[in-house]
N, C-alpha and C positions, 0 to 999 in steps of 0.2 A: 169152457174151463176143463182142463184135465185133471182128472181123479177126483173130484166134488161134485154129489149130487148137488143138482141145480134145486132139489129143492130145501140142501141141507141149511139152516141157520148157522152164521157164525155169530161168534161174541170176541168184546176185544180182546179175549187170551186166547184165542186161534189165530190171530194174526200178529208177525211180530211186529217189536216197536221199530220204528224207520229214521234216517238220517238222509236226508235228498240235498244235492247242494250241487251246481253247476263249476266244475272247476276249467282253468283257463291259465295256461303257462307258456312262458316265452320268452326269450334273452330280450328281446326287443318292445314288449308287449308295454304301452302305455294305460293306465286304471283309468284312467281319464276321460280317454279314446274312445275305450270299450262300453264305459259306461254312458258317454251320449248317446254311442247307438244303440246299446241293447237301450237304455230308457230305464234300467234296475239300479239301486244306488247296491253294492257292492257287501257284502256280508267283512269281507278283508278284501282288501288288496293290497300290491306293492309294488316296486321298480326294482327290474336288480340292480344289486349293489347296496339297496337301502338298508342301514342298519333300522328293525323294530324290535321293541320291548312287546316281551309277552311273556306271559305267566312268570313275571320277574326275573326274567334275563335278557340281556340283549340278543339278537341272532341276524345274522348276516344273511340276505337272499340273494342265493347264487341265478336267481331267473327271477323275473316279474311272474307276478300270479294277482289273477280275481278269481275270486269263490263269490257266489249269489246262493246262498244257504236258505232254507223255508222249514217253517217248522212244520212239524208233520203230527199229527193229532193221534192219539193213542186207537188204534180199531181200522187204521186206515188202508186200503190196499195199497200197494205199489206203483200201480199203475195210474191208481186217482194222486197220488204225491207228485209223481213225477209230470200228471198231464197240468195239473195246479202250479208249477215250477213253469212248465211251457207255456201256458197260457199270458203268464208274465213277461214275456219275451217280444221281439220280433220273429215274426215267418221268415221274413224276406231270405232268398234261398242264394243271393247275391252275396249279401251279408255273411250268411256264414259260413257260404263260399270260404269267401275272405278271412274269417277266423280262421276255420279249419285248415286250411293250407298253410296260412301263417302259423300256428301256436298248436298247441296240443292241447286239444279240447277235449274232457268226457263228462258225464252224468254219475256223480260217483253217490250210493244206495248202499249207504249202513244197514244191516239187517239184522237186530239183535231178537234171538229165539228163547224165550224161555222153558224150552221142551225141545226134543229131537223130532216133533212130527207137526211143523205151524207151515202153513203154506199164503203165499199170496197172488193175484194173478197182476198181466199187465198184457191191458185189452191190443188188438190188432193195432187199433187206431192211433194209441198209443206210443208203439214201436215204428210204425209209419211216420209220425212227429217225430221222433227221435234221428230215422233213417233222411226224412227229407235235411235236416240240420246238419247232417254229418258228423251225430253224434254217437261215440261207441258209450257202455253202458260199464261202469265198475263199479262190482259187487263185493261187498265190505260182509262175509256171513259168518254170525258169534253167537256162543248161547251165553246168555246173563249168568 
């Protein structure tokens, strides 16, 4: 880890709160589809073209989307949200081949800081799962 003494303690107000959630877009993209093979039942999704009601209005989706959203526990690192989101998945490198070519896939990580100086880490291993999926990583960072 850089810049933390390894044998400093944190608490959960040195780490900030997190938002983890696998998003998945695509003119063509079936909710369906996606969900037999990943195996995860879907946080949202849609078809384009589908008119959904949300937050009391209607809205038109000009592209299909799945999000697979996980809640992520207050104290948590980044790295543990995000390998707890993969762990729920399929490996198969075939597969997300096939996403990734098709649709526009990333790992999008709210990061809300209630201080200018909270850090989190996201181990090797971690980024290695990410990179074998062909997934790029977007970062959402806010102070409360």
């Amino acid at each position: 880890m850089i810049g933390l003494d390894e044998d400093a303690e944190l608490d959960d107000r040195d780490v900030p709160r997190l938002r983890v959630a696998l998003r998945i877009r695509g003119d063509s993209l079936d909710p369906d589809f996606l969900t037999q093979q990943l195996g995860v039942a879907p946080s949202f999704s849609t078809r384009k073209g589908e008119v959904i009601a949300r937050r009391g209005r209607e809205q038109l989706h000009t592209t299909g989307v799945w999000t697979y959203r996980i809640e992520v526990p207050p104290g948590t690192e980044l790295g543990d949200a995000i390998a707890h989101l993969l762990a729920a998945l399929p490996e198969d490198a075939t597969l997300w081949e096939e996403i990734t070519s098709s649709f526009s896939a990333d790992l999008f990580c709210a990061v809300s800081m209630e201080n200018d100086n909270q850090k989190t880490v996201i181990d090797p291993e971690v980024l290695n799962a990410l990179a074998r999926r062909g997934l790029a990583v977007s970062l959402d960072l806010y102070r409360r």
